[in-house]
N, C-alpha and C positions, 0 to 999 in steps of 0.2 A: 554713646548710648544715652546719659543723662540728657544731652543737648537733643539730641530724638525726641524722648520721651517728653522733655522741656516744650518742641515746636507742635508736634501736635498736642500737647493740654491748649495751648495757644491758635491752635485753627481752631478745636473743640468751641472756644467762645465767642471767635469771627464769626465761624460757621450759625452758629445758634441766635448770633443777633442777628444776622443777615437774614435768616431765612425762617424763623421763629413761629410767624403765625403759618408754611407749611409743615411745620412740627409737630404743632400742638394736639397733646393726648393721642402722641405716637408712642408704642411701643417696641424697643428691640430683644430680642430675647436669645440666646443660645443655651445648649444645656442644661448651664447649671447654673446661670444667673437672668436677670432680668431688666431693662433702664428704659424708666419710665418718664416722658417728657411729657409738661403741662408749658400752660402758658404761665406760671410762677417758679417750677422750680424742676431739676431733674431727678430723678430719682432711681439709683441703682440699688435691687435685692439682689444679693449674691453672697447670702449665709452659706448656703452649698458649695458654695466653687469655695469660700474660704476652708469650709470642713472639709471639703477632697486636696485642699494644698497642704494642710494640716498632715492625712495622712499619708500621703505621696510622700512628704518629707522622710515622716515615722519606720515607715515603709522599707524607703530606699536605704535608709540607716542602717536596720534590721539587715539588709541584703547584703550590706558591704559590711559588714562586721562579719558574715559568715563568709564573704569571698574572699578575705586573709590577703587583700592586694591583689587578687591575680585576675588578671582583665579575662582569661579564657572563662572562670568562673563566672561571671558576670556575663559572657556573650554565651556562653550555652545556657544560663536562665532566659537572656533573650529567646533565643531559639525555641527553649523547650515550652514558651509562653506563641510560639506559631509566627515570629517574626523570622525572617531568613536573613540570617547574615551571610555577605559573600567577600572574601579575601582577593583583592588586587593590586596586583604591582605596579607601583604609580598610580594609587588612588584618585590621591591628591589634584596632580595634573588632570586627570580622566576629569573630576567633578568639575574642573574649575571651570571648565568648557561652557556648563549647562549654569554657571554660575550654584554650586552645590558645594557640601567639603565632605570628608570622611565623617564617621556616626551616621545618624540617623538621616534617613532619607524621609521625606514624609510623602504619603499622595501625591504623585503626579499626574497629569493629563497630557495629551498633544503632543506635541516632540519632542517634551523632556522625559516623557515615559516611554516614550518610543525607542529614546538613545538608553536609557535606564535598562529597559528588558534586556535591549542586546548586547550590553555588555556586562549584564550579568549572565547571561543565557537562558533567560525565562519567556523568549519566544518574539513575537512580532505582536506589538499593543497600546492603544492612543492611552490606558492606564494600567497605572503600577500602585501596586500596595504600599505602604510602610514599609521599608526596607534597614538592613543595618551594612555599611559599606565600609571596609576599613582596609589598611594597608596591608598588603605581605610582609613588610618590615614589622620590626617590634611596637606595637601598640603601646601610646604613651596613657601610662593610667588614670591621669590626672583629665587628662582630653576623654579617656571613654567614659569617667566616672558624670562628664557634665554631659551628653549625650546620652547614655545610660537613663540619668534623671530627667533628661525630655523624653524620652521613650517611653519610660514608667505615666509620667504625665500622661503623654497621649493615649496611652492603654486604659488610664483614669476616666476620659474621656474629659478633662479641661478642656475648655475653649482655647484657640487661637492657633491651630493646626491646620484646619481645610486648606487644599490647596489655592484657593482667590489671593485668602491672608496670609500665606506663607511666600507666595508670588510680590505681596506687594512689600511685604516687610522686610526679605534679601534684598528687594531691591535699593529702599530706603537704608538699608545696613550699608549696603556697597558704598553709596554714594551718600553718607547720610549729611554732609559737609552744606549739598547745593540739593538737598531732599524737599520737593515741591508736591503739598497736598492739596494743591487747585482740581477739582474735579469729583472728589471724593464725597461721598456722603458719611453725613455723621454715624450710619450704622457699619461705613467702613471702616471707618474711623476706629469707632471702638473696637472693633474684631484687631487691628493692627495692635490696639493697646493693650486687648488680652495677650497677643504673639509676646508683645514685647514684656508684658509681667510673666509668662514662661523663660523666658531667655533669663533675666533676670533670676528669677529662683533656682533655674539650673547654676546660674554663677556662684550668688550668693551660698548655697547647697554645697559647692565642692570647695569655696575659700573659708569659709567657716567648719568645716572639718578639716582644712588643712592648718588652719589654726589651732586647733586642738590638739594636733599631731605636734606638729613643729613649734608652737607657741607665737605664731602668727609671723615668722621670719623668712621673708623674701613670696607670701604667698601669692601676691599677685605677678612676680616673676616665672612661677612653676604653672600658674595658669595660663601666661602667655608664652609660654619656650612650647607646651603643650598643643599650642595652634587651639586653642578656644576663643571664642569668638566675646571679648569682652566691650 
């Protein structure tokens, strides 16, 4: 993920000298921030997306101090907040297909919503909502809790959800070894790197309360035996 996150800050400023004066006094904006390019200098406002990660944090904290551990507490808040979660056996394998995993599902289009509806049973549709997909087996709580906190995100309405930048940044996660950003505009760019500072704060978010819990002993083992995506 560092080495991700490392290659595109580094297209970021190929891209920008290469192609600078069709840049200049462009702007990108998504909800709740803004980056502003001159031909001197860039410029990102994003006081709001800081104060909604602020309390997304707060938040999710508050939520997991009342669900006492228990993953079902946490997935019927999901629910009762109008996300569907649905329970299958062999999640895991099912997602893998569509390149997907258990938690959260975000926006889909085209044939990965198409494969989505039907094996949830929500009918025949080139899209699908936000979804919550998890196993018949026992849910690991350490895996729902970093899922859990993307979700809370996305109901936030943070940037780097839509399905274009969710598409492009599994993809880059898969492969991120020989991950090639030729082609890309720099307002793609950036949309990848909000995805990627969600991912992020989801991890950060459940190994820093596992810390707290256990006094920071074996936590990046209990997040990886969890099947989280670090």
């Amino acid at each position: 993920m560092k080495k991700l996150y490392t290659n595109i800050r580094k297209i970021f400023f190929k891209l920008r000298a290469k192609s600078l004066e069709k840049m200049l006094d462009k702007t990108f904006t998504n909800a709740s921030s803004k980056t502003i390019i001159s031909s001197t200098e860039t410029m990102t406002l994003n006081t709001k997306t800081l104060k909604i990660i602020e309390e997304v944090k707060s938040n999710v904290s508050d939520i997991v101090k009342t669900s006492e551990n228990n993953p079902q507490k946490l997935l019927s808040y999901i629910e009762a907040q109008g996300t569907k979660v649905f329970k299958l056996p062999n999640a895991n394998n099912i997602l893998q297909k569509i390149n997907e995993h258990t938690g959260l599902i975000t926006e889909l289009n085209g044939i990965k919503a198409l494969y989505i509806n039907i094996i949830t049973g929500q009918g025949i549709g080139l899209k699908s909502k936000p979804i919550f997909i998890i196993s018949t087996k026992d849910t690991d709580y350490h895996m729902l809790l970093r899922e859990f906190y993307l979700w809370y995100s996305l109901k936030m309405k943070l940037p780097g959800f839509d399905f274009k930048t969710q598409e492009k940044f599994k993809k880059y996660i898969k492969n991120s070894q020989n991950a090639n950003f030729k082609g890309l505009t720099y307002g793609e760019m950036l949309k990848i790197k909000e995805a990627i500072e969600r991912d992020k704060e989801a991890n950060e978010f459940v190994m820093n309360l596992l810390r707290e819990k256990d006094g920071g002993s074996n936590v990046f083992g209990k997040m990886t035996s969890g099947g989280a995506n670090i």
